[in-house]
N, C-alpha and C positions, 0 to 999 in steps of 0.2 A: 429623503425621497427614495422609495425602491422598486424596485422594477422585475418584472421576470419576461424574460427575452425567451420566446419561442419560434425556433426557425419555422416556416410552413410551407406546404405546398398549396397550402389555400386555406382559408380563414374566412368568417363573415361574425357578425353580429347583428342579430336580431331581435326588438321589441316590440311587442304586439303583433307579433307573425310577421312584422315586416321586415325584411333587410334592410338596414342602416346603413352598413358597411360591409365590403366584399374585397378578398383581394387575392392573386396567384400567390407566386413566389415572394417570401420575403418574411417578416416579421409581426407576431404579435406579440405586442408591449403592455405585461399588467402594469399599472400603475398607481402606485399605494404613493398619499401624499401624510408627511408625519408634523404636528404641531413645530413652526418653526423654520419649515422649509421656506427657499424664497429665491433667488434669480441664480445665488450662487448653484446651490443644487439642479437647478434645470440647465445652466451654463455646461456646468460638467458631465451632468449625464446624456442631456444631448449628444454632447458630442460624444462621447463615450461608445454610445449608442452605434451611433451614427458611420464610429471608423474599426468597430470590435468585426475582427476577421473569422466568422464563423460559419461564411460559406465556398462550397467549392472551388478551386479556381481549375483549367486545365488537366492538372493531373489527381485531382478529387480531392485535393489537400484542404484544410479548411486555413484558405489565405487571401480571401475575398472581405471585402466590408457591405454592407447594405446597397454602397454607392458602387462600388465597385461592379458588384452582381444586378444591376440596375431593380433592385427590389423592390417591392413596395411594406407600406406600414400599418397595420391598426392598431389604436392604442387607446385601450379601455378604461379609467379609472376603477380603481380595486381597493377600498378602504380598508379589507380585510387582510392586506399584506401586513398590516400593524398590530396584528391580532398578538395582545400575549395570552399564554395559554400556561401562565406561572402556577396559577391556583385555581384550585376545581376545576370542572369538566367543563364551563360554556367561558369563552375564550371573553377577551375584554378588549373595545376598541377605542379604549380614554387616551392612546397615542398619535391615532389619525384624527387627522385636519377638519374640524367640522366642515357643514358645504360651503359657508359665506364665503373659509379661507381656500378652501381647499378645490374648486371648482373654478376661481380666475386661474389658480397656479397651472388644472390642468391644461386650459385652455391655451397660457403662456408657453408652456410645456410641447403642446402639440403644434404652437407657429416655431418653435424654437427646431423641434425634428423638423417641419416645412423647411424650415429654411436652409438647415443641413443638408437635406435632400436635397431641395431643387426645386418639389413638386408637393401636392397636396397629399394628408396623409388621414387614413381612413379614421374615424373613431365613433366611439358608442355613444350613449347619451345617457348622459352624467347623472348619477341619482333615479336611475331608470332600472327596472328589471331586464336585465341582459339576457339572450341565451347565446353565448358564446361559441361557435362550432372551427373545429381545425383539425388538419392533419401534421400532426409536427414530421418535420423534415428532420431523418436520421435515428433517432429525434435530438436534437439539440433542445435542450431547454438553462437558461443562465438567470442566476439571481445576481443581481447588484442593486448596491445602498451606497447612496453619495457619501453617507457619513463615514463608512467605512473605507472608503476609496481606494479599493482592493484591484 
């Protein structure tokens, strides 16, 4: 499972002109699911997620967690985080999760952040044409992969 973590000062997701999801301060979460993922990977990255100190505290230092900075979340599925791009020019996506697997996982995934947080967390709609819009904050932007558990 991998993820890319963009701090924001605002974010929404919209399909079909309409806003989906809208949030201030806090996080949007791509979310690429890979053949094989399963509770372990959402365990760890959740929380991962959930206590990585990469906003301000006090004296501007990035030593705040999500929970901390009382932020909020949106978290899109991204199947193209799986993209190899080993040979030729158009990248190959035979490592993400088809949707049968890979759309309970997100689901799971985003009660798993709810519940880390405390509170409901915003998201797109899975297997939908997004238009993703944000302002990264700083800009912070972070890649993590459970398997690599860096």
């Amino acid at each position: 499972m991998r993820a890319i973590l963009q701090r924001v000062s605002e974010a929404s997701v919209t399909v079909n002109g309409q806003v989906v999801s809208q949030i201030q301060h806090g996080l949007l979460v791509l979310l690429g699911i890979e053949e094989g993922d399963g509770d372990e990977d959402i365990a760890w990255l959740s929380g991962k997620i959930s206590r990585m100190r990469i906003f301000p505290d006090g004296d501007g230092k990035m030593n705040e967690s999500i929970i901390d900075s009382n932020g909020e979340i949106i978290v899109v599925s991204q199947f193209t985080l799986h993209a190899s791009t080993k040979k030729g020019n158009r990248p190959s996506f035979l490592r993400s999760a088809p949707p049968l697997i890979s759309e309970p996982l997100y689901e799971k995934f985003c009660a798993a952040m709810e519940e880390e947080l405390g509170k409901p967390v915003g998201r797109g709609i899975f297997g939908a044409d997004m238009k993703v819009s944000l302002i990264n904050d700083g800009p912070v932007t972070i890649y993590i992969d459970s398997r690599a558990k860096e």
